[in-house]
ZADO-1210 file (C-alpha; in nm, 4 decimals, padded with zeros to 6 digits):
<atoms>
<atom x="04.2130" y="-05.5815" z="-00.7894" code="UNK" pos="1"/>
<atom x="03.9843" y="-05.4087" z="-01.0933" code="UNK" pos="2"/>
<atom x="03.6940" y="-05.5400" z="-00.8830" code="UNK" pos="3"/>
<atom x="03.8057" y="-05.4245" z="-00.5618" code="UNK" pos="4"/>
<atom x="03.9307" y="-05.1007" z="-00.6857" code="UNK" pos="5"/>
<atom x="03.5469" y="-05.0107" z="-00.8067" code="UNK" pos="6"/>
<atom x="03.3844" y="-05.1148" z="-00.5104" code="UNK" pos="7"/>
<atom x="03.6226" y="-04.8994" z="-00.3293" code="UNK" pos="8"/>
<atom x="03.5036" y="-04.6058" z="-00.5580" code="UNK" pos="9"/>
<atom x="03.1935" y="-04.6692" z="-00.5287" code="UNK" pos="10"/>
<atom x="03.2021" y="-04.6806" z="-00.1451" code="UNK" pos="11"/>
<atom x="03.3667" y="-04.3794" z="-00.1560" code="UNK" pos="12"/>
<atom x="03.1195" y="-04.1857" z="-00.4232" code="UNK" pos="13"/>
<atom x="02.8278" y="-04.2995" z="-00.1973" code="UNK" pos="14"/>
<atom x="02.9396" y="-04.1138" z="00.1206" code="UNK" pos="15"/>
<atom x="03.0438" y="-03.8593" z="-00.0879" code="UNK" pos="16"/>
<atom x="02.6625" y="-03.7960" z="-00.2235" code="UNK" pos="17"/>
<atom x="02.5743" y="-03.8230" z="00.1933" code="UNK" pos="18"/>
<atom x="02.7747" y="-03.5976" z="00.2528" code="UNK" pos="19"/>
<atom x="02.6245" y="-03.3234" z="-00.0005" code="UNK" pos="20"/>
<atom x="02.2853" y="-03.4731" z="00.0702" code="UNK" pos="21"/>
<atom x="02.3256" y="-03.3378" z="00.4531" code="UNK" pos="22"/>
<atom x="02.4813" y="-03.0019" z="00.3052" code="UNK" pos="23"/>
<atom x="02.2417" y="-02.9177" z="00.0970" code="UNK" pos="24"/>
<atom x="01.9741" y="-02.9942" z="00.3873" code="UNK" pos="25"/>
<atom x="02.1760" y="-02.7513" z="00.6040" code="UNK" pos="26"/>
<atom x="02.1659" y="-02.5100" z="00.3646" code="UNK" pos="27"/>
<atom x="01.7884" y="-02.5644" z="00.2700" code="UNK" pos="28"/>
<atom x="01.7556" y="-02.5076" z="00.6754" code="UNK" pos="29"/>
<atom x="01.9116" y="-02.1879" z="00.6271" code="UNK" pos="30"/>
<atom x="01.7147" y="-02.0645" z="00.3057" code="UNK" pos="31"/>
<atom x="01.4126" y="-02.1496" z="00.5665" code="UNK" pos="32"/>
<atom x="01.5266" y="-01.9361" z="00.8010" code="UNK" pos="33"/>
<atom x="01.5809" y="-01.6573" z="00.5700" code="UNK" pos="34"/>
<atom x="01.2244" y="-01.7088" z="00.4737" code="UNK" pos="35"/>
<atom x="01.0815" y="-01.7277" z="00.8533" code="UNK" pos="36"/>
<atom x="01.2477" y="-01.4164" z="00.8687" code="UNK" pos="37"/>
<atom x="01.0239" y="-01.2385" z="00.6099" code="UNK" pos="38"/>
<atom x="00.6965" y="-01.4110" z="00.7600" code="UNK" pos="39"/>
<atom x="00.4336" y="-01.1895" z="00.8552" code="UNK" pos="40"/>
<atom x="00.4998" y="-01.2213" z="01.2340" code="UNK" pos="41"/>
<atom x="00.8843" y="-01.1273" z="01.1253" code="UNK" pos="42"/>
<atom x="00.7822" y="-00.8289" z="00.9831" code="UNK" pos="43"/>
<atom x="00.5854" y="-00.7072" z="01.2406" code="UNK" pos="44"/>
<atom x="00.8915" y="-00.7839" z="01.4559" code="UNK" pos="45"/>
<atom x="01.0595" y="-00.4676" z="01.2059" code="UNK" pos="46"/>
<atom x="00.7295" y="-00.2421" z="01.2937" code="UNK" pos="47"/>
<atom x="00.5209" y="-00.3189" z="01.0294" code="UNK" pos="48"/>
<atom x="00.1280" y="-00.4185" z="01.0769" code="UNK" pos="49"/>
<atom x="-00.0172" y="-00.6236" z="00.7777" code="UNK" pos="50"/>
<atom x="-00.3710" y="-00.3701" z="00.7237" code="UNK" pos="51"/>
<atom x="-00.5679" y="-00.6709" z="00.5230" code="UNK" pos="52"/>
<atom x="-00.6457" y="-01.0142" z="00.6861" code="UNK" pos="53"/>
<atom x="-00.9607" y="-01.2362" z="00.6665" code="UNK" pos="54"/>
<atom x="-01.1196" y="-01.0779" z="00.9791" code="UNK" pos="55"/>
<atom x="-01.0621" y="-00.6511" z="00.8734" code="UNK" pos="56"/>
<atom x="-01.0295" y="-00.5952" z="01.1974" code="UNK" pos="57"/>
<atom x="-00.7898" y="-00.3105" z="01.1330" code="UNK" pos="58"/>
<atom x="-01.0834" y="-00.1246" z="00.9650" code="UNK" pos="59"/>
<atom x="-01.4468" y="-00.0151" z="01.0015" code="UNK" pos="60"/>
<atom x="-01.6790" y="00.1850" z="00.7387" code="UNK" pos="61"/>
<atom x="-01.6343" y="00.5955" z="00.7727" code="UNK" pos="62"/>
<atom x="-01.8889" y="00.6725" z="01.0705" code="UNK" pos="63"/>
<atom x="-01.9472" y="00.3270" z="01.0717" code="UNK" pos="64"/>
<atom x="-01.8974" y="00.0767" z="01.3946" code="UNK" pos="65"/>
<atom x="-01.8112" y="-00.2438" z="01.1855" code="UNK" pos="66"/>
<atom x="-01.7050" y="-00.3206" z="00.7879" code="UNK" pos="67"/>
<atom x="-01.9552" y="-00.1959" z="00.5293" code="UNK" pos="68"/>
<atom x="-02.0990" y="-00.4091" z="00.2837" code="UNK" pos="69"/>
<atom x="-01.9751" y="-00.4406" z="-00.0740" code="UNK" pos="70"/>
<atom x="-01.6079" y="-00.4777" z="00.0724" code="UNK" pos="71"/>
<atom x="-01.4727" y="-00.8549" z="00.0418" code="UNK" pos="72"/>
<atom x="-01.1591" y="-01.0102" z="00.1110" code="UNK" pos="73"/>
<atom x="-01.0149" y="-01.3261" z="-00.1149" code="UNK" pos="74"/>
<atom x="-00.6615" y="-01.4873" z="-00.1017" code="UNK" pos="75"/>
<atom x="-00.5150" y="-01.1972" z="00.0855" code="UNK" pos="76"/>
<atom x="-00.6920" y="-00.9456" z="-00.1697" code="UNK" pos="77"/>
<atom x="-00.9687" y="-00.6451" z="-00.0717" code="UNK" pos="78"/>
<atom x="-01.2011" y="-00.5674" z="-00.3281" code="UNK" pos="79"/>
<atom x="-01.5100" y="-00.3911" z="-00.3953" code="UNK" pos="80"/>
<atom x="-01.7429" y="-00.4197" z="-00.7252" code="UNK" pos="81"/>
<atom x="-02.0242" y="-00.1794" z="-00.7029" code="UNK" pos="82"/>
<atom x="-02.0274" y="00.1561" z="-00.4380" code="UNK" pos="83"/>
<atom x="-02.0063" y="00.0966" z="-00.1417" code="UNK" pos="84"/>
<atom x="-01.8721" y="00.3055" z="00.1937" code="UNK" pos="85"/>
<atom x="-01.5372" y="00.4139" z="00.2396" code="UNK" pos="86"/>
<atom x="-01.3272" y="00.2597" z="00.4908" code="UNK" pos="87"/>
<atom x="-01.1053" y="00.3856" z="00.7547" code="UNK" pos="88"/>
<atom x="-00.8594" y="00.2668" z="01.0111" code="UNK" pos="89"/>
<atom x="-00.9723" y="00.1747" z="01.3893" code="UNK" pos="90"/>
<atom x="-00.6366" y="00.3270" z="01.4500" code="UNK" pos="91"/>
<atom x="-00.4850" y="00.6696" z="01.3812" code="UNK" pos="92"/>
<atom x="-00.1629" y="00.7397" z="01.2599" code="UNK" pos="93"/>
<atom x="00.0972" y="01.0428" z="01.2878" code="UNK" pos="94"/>
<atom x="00.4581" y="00.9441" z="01.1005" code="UNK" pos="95"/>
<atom x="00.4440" y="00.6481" z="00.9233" code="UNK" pos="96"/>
<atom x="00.4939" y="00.4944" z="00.6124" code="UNK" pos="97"/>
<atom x="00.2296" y="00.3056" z="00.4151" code="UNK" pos="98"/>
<atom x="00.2718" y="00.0207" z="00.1381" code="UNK" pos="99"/>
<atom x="00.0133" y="-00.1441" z="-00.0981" code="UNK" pos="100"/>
<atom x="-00.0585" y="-00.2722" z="-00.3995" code="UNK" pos="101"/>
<atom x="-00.3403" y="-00.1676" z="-00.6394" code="UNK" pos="102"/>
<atom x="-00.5281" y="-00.2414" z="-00.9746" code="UNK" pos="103"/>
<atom x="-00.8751" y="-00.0785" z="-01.1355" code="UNK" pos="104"/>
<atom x="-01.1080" y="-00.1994" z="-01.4206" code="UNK" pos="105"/>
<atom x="-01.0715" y="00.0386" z="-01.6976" code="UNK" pos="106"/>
<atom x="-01.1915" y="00.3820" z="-01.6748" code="UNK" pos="107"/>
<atom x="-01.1486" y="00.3447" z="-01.2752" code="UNK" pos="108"/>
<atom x="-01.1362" y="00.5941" z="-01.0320" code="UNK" pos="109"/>
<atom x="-01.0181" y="00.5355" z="-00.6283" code="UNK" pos="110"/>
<atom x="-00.7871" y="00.6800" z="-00.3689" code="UNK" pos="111"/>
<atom x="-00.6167" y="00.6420" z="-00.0380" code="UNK" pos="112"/>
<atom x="-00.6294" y="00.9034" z="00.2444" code="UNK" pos="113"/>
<atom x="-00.4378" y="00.9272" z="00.5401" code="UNK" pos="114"/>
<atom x="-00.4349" y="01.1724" z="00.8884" code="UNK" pos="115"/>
<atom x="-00.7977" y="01.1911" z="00.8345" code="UNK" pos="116"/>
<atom x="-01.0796" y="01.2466" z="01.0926" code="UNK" pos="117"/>
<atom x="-01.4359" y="01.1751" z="01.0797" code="UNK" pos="118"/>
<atom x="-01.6052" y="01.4701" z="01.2060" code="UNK" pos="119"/>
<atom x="-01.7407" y="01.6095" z="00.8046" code="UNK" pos="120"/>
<atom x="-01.9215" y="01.4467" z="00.6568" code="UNK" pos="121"/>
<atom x="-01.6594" y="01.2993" z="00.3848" code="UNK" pos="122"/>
<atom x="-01.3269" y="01.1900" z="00.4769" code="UNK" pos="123"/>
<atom x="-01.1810" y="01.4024" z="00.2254" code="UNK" pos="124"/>
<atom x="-01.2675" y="01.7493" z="00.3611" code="UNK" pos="125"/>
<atom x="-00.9633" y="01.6678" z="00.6052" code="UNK" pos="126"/>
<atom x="-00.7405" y="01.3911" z="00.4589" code="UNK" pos="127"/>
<atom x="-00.4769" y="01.4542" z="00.1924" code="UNK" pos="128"/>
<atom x="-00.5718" y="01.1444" z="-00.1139" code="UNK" pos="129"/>
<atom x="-00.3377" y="00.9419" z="-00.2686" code="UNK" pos="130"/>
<atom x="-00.5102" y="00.9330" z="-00.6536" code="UNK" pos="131"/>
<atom x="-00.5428" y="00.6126" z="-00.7430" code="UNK" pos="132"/>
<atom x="-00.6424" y="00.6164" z="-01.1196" code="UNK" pos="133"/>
<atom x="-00.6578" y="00.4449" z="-01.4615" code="UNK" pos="134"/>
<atom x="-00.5101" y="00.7687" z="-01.5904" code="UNK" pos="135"/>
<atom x="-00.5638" y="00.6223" z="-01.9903" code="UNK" pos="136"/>
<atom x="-00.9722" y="00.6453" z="-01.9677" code="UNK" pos="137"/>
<atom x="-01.0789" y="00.8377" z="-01.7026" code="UNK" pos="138"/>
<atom x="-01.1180" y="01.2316" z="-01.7488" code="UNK" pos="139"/>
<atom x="-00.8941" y="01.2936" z="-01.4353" code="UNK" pos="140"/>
<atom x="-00.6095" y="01.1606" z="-01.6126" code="UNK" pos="141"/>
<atom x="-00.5975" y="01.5009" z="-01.8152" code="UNK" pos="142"/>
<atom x="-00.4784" y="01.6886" z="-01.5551" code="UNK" pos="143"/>
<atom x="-00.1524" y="01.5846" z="-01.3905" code="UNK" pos="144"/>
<atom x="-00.2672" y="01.7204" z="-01.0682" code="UNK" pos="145"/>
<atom x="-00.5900" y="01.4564" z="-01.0469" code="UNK" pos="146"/>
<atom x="-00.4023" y="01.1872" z="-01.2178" code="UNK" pos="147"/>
<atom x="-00.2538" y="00.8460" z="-01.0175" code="UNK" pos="148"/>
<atom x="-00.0137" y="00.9148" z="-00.7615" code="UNK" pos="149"/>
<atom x="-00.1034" y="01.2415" z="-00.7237" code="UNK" pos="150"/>
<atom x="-00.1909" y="01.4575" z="-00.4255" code="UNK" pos="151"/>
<atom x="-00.5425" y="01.5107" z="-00.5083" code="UNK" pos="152"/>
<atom x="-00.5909" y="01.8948" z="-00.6677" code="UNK" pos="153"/>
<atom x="-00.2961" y="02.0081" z="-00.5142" code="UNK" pos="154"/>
<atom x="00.0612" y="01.8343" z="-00.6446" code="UNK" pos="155"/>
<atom x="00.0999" y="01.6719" z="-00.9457" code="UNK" pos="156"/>
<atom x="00.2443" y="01.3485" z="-01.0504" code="UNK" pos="157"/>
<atom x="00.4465" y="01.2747" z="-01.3654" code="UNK" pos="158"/>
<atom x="00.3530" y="01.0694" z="-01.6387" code="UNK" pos="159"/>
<atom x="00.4129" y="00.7657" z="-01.7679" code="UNK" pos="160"/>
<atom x="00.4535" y="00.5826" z="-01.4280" code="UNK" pos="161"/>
<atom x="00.1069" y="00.3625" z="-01.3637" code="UNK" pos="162"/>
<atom x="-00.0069" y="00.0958" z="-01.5351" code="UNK" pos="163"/>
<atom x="-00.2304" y="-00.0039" z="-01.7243" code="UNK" pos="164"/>
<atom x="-00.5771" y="-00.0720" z="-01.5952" code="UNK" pos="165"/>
<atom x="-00.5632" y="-00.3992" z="-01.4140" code="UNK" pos="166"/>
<atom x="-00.2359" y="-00.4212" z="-01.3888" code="UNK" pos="167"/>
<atom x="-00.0847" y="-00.4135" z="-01.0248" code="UNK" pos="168"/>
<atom x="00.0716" y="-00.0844" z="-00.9128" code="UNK" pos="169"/>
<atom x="00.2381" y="-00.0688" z="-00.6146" code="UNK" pos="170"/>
<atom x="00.2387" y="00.2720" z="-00.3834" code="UNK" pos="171"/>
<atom x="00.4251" y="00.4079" z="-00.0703" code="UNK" pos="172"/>
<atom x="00.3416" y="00.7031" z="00.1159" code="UNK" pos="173"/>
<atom x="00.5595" y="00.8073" z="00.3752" code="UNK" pos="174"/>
<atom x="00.4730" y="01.0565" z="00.6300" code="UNK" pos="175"/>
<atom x="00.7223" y="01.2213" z="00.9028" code="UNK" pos="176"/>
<atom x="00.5873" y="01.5461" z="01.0694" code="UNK" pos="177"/>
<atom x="00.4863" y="01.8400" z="00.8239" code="UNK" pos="178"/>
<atom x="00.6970" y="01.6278" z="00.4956" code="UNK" pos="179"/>
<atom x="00.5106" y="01.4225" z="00.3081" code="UNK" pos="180"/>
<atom x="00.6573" y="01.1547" z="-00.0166" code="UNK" pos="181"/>
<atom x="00.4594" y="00.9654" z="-00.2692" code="UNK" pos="182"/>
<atom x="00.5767" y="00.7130" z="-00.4024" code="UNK" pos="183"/>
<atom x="00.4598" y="00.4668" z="-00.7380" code="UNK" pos="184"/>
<atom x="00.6127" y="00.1673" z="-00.8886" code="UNK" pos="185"/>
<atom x="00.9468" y="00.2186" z="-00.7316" code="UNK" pos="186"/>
<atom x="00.9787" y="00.6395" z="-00.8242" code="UNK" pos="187"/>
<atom x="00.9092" y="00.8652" z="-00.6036" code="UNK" pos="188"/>
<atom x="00.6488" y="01.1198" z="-00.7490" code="UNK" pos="189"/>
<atom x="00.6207" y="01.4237" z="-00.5503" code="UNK" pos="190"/>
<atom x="00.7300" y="01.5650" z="-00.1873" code="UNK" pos="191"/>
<atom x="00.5498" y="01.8032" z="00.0348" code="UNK" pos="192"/>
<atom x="00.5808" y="02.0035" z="00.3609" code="UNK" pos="193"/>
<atom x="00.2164" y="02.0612" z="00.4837" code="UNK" pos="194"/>
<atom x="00.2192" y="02.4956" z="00.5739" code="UNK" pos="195"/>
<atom x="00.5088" y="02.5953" z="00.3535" code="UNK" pos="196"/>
<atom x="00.4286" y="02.9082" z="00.1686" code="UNK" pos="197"/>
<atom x="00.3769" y="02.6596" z="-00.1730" code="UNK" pos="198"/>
<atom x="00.1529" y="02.4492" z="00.0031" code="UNK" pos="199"/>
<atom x="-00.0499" y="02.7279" z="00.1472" code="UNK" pos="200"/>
<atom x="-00.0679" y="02.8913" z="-00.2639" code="UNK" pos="201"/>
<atom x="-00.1429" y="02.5530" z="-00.3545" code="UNK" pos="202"/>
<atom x="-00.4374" y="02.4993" z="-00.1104" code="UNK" pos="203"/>
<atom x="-00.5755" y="02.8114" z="-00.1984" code="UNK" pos="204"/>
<atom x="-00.6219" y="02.7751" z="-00.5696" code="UNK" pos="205"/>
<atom x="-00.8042" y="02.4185" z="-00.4953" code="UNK" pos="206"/>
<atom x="-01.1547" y="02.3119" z="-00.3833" code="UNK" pos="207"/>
<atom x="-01.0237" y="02.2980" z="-00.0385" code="UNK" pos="208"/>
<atom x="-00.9268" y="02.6473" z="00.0434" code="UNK" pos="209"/>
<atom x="-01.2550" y="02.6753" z="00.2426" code="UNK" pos="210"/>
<atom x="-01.2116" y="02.3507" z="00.4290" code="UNK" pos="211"/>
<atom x="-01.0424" y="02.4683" z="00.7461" code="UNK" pos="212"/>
<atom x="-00.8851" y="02.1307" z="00.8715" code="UNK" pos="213"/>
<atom x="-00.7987" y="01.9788" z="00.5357" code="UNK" pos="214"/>
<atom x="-00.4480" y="01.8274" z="00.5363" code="UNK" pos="215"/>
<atom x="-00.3279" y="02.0031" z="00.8915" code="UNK" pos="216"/>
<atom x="-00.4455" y="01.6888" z="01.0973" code="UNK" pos="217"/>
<atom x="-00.0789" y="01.5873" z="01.2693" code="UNK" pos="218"/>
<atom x="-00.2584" y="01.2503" z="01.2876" code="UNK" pos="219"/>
<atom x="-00.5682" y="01.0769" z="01.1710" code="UNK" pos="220"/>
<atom x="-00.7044" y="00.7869" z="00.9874" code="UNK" pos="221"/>
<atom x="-00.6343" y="00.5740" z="00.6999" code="UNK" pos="222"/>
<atom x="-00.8984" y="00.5660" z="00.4534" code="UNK" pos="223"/>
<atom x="-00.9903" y="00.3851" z="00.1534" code="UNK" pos="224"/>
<atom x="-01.2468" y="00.5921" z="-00.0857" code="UNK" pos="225"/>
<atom x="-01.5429" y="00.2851" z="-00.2045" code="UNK" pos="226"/>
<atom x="-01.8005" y="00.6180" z="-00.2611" code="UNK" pos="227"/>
<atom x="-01.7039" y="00.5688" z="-00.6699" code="UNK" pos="228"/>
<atom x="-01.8342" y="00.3108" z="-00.8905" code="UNK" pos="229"/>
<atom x="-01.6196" y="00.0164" z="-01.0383" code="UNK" pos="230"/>
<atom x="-01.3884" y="-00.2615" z="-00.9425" code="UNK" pos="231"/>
<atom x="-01.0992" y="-00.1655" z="-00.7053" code="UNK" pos="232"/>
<atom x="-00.8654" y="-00.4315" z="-00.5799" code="UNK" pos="233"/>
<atom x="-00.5441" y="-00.4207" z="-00.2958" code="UNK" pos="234"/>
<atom x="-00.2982" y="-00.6415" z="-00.1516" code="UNK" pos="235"/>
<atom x="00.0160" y="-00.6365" z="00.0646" code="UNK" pos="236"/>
<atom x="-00.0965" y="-00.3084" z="00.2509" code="UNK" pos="237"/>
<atom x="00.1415" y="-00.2728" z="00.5400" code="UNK" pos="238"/>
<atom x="00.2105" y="00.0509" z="00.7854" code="UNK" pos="239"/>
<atom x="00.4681" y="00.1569" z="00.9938" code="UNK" pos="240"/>
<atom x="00.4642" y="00.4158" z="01.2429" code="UNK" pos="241"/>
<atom x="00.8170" y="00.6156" z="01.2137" code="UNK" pos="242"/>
<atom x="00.9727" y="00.7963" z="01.5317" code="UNK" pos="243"/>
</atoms>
């Protein structure tokens, strides 16, 4: 009876690990689905468009019919080395909001534009920048208002937020009609409204007070700024337009 007993168990601990074998594949299945749900082609499902891909194809040099050279993409990551020509969207965004990561050699010195046009001869005498910075050794990291995160020359961003030169920052800029947000490692930095009365004081103390179209384009280009010298890396950029 002893012997018959334990085979009994055993029979019945052996279906028993089946039984959790084939619930713990179902649930596997549904951790997959969960993660087919983030893929790429998911998230484009949600209104976001991945911006870096073997191919650029969503960009072109400024004034330029096809990628510069000095731009390379490896394992999902664009990077430059030496100067090169900045690079701009094919398409043109209005409202949206814009993701990426970032990192600089030390002493580095980069940016991100958006609603930009091409008709100056820099991409900057239109388009608002998104500093990107190693704010520890280079000189624009004295002055809040040209330091990472910031709106170039016109609103500051606090200390303390970036990282370290390469390290990986992450950014956000969201855009909807005249407000604009920056965004840094998860804190928001500063908020805009393009033609408020501080704006307009602020544009008039900078550099740009002469440039008639700077930062009033309702839409324009993405740009990335390769004009400076030194390494400059991103991943995961993303946009969405917002209605």
């Amino acid at each position: 009876m002893m012997a018959h007993h334990t085979l009994s168990s055993l029979a019945v601990l052996g279906l028993s690990a089946v039984l959790l074998g084939c619930s713990t594949a179902s649930s596997n299945g549904g951790a997959m689905s969960s993660s087919t749900a983030a893929s790429p082609s998911a998230a484009t499902a949600q209104g976001w468009r991945n911006l870096i891909d073997p191919t650029m194809s969503a960009w072109r040099g400024y004034r330029e019919a096809k990628m510069p050279a000095g731009w390379t993409v490896t394992d999902g990551v664009l990077s430059k080395t030496v100067s090169s020509n900045d690079l701009v969207s094919r398409d043109e965004y209005g409202d949206f909001e814009l993701e990426f990561d970032w990192k600089l050699h030390p002493g580095g010195n980069a940016g991100v534009f958006y609603r930009g046009s091409e008709e100056a001869q820099k991409i900057y005498f239109t388009a608002p920048e998104y500093q990107l910075l190693d704010d520890a050794r280079h000189p624009d990291g004295k002055s809040r208002l040209t330091s990472a995160g910031s709106d170039y020359a016109l609103y500051p961003a606090p200390a303390g937020v970036v990282k370290p030169a390469d390290e990986w920052n992450s950014s956000r800029i969201v855009a909807r009609g005249t407000h604009v947000e920056h965004w840094l490692n998860g804190q928001k930095l500063l908020e805009y409204e393009v033609g408020s009365p501080d704006w307009e004081t602020r544009l008039k103390a900078s550099k740009f007070a002469t440039w008639a179209k700077y930062g009033r384009l309702a839409k324009g280009h993405i740009g990335i700024q390769g004009d400076h010298e030194g390494e400059l890396s991103i991943r995961n950029m993303r946009i969405r337009p917002l209605s």
